[in-house]
Biotite code that builds the C-alpha atoms (Angstrom):
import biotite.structure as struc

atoms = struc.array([
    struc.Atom([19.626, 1.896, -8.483], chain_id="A", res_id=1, res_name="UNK", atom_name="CA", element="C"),
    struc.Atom([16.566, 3.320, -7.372], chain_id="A", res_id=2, res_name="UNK", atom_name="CA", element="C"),
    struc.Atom([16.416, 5.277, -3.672], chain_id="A", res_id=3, res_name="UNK", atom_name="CA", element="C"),
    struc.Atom([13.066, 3.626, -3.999], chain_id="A", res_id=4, res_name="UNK", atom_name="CA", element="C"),
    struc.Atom([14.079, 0.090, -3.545], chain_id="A", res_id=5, res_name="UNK", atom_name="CA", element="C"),
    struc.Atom([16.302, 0.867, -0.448], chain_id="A", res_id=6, res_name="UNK", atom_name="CA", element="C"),
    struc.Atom([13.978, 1.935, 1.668], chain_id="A", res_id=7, res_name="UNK", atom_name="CA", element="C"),
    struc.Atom([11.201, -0.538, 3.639], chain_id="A", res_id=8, res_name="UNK", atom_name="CA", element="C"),
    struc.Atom([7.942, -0.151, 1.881], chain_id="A", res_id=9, res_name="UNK", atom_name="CA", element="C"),
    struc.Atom([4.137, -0.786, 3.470], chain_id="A", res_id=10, res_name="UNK", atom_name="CA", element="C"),
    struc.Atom([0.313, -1.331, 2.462], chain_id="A", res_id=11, res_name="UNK", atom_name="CA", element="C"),
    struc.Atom([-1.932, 0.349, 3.934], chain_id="A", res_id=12, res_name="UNK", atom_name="CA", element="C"),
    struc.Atom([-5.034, 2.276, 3.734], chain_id="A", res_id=13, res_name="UNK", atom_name="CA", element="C"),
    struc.Atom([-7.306, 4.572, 5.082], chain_id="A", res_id=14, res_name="UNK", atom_name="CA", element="C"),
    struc.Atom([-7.850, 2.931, 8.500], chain_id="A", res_id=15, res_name="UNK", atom_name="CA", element="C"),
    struc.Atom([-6.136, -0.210, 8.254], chain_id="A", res_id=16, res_name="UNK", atom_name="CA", element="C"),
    struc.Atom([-2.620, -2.055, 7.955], chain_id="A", res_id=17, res_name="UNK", atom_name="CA", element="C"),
    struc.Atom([-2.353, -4.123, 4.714], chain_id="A", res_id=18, res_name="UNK", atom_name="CA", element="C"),
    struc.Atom([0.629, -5.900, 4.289], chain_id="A", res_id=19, res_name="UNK", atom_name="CA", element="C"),
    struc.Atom([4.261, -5.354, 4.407], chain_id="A", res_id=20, res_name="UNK", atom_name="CA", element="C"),
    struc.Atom([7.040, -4.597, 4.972], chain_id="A", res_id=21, res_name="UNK", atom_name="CA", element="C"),
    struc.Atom([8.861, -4.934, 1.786], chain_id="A", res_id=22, res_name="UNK", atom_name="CA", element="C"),
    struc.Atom([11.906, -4.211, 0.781], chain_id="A", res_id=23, res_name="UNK", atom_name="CA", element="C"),
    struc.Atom([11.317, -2.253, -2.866], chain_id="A", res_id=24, res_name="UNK", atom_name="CA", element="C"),
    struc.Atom([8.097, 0.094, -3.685], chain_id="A", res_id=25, res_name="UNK", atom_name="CA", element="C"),
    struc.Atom([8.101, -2.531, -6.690], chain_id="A", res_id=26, res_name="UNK", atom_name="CA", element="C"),
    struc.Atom([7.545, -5.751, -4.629], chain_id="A", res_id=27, res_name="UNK", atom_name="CA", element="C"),
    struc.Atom([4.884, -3.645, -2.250], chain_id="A", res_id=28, res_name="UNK", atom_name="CA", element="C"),
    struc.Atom([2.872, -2.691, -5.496], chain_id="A", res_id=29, res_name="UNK", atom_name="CA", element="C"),
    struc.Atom([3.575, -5.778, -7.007], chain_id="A", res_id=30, res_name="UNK", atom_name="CA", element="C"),
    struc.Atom([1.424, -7.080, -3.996], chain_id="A", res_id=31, res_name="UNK", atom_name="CA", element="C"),
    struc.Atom([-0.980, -4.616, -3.914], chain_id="A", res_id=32, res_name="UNK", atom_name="CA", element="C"),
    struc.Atom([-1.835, -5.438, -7.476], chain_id="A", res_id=33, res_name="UNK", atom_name="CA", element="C"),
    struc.Atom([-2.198, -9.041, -6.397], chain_id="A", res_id=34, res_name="UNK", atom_name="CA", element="C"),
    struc.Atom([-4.360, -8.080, -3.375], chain_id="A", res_id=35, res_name="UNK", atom_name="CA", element="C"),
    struc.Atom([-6.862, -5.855, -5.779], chain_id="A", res_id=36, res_name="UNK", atom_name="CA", element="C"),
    struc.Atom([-7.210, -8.386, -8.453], chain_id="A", res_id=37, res_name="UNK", atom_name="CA", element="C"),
    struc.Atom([-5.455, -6.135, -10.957], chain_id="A", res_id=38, res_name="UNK", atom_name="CA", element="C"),
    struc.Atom([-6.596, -6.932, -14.515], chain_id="A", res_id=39, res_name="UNK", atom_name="CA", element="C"),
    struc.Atom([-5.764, -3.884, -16.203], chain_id="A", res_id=40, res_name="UNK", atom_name="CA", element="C"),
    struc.Atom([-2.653, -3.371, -18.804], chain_id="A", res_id=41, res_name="UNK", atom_name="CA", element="C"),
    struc.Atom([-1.878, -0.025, -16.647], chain_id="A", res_id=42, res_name="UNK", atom_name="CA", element="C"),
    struc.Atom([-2.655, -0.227, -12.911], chain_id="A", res_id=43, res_name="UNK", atom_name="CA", element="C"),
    struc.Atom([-3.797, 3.582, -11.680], chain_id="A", res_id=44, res_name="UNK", atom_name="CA", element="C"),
    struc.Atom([-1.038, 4.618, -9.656], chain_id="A", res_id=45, res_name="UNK", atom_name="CA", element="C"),
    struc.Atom([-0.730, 8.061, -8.401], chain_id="A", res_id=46, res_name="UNK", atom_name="CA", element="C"),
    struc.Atom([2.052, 10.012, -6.423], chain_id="A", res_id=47, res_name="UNK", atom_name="CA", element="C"),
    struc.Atom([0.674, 11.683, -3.764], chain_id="A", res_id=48, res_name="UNK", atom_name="CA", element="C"),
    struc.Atom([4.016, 12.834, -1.962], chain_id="A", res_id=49, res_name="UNK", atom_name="CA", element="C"),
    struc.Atom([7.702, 11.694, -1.949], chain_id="A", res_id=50, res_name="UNK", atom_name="CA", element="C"),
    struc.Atom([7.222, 7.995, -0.943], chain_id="A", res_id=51, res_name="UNK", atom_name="CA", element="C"),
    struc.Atom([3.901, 7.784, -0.876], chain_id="A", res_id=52, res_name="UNK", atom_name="CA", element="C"),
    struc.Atom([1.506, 6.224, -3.332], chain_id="A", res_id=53, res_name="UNK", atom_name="CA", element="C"),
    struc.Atom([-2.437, 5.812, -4.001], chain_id="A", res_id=54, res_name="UNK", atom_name="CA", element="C"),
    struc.Atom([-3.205, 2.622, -5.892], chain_id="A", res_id=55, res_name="UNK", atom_name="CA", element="C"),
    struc.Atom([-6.627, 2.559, -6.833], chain_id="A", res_id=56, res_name="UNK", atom_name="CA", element="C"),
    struc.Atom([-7.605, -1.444, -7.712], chain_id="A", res_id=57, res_name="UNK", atom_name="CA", element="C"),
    struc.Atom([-10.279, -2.628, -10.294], chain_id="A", res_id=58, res_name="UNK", atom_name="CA", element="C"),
    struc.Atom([-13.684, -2.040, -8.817], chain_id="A", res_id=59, res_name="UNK", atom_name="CA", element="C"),
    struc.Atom([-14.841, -5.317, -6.707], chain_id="A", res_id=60, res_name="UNK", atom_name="CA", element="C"),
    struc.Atom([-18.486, -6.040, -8.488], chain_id="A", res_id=61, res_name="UNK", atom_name="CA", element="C"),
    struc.Atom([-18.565, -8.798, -6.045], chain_id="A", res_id=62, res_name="UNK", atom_name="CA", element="C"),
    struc.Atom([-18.311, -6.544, -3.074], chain_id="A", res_id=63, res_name="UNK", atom_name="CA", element="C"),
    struc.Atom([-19.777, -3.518, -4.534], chain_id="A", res_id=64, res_name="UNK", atom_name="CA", element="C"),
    struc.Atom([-16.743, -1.341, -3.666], chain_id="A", res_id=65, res_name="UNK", atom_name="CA", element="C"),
    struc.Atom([-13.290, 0.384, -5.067], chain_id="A", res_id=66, res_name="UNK", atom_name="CA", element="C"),
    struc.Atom([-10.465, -0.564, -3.050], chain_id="A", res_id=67, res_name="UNK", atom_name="CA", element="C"),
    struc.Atom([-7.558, 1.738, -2.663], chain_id="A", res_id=68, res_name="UNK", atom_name="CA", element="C"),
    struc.Atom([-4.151, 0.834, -1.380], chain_id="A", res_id=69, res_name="UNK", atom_name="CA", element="C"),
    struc.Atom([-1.814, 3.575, 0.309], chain_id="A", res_id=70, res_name="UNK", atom_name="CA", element="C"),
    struc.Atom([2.022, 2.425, -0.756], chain_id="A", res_id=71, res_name="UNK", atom_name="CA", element="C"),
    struc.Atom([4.474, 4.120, 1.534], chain_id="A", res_id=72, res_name="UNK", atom_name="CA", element="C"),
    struc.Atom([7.158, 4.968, 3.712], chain_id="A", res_id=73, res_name="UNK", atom_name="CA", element="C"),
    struc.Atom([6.653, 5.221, 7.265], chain_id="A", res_id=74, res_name="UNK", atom_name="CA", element="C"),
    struc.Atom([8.435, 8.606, 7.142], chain_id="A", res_id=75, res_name="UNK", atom_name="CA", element="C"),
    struc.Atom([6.256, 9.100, 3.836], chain_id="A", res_id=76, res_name="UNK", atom_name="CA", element="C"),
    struc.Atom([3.085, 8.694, 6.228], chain_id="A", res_id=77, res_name="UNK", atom_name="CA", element="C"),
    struc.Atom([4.155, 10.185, 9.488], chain_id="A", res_id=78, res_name="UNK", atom_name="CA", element="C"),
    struc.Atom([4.315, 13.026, 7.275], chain_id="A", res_id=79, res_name="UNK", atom_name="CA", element="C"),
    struc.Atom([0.935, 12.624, 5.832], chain_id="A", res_id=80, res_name="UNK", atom_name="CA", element="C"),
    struc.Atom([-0.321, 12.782, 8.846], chain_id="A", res_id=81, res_name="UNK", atom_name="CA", element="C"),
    struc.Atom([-0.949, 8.870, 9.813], chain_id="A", res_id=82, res_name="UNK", atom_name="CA", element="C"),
    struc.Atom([-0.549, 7.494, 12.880], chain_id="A", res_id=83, res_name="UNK", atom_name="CA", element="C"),
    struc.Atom([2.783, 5.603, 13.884], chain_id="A", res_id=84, res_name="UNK", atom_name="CA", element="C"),
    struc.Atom([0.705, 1.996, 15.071], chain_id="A", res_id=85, res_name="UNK", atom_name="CA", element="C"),
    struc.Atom([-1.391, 2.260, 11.575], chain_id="A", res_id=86, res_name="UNK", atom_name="CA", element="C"),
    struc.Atom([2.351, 0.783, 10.233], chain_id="A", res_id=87, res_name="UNK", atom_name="CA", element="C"),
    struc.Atom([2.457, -2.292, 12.780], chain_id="A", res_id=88, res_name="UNK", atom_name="CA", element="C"),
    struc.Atom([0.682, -4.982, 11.985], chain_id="A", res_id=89, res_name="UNK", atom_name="CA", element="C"),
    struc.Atom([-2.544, -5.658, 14.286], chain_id="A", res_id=90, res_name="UNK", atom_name="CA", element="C"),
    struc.Atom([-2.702, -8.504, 16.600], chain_id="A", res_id=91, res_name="UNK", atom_name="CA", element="C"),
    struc.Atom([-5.411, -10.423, 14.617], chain_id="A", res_id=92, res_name="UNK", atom_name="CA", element="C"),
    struc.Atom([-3.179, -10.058, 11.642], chain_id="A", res_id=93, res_name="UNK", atom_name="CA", element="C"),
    struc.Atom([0.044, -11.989, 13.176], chain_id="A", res_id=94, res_name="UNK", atom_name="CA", element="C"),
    struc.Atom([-2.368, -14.398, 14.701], chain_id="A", res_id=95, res_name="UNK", atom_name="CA", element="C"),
    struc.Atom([-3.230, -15.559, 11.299], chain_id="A", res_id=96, res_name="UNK", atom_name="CA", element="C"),
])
């Protein structure tokens, strides 16, 4: 078994929380893929740091942007340097 898929797993991104948690780094890019309209034979995933993962989606014509998906740890981020309440949910986003 992977260490990967026994560890909790979120979204995120630059300055916002995504989605998660999940249980495997599998089922958290899975989403991701989902969330970034993936459409490519090989998504472009890149390691950045134990437990932490860039996922770079298909660029939105639509919106006129390139959306990139952090997939991580929260030890993976703390690390990185990201702030604790970046890997809660916000308020809005449980209101939902």
């Amino acid at each position: 078994m992977d260490y990967r898929s026994q560890t909790v797993w979120h979204i995120i991104n630059w300055k916002d929380y995504i989605d998660g948690p999940f249980d495997s780094y599998e089922s958290a890019l899975t989403e991701a893929m989902f969330l970034g309209y993936e459409n490519r034979p090989q998504p472009q995933v890149k390691r950045l740091a134990r437990d932490f993962y860039q996922y770079r989606a298909p660029y939105n014509k639509q919106e006129k942007w390139w959306p990139t998906f952090w997939i991580c740890t929260e030890e993976a981020a703390l690390k990185r340097g990201i702030p604790a309440s970046r890997l809660r949910p916000s308020f809005e986003q449980t209101a939902a």
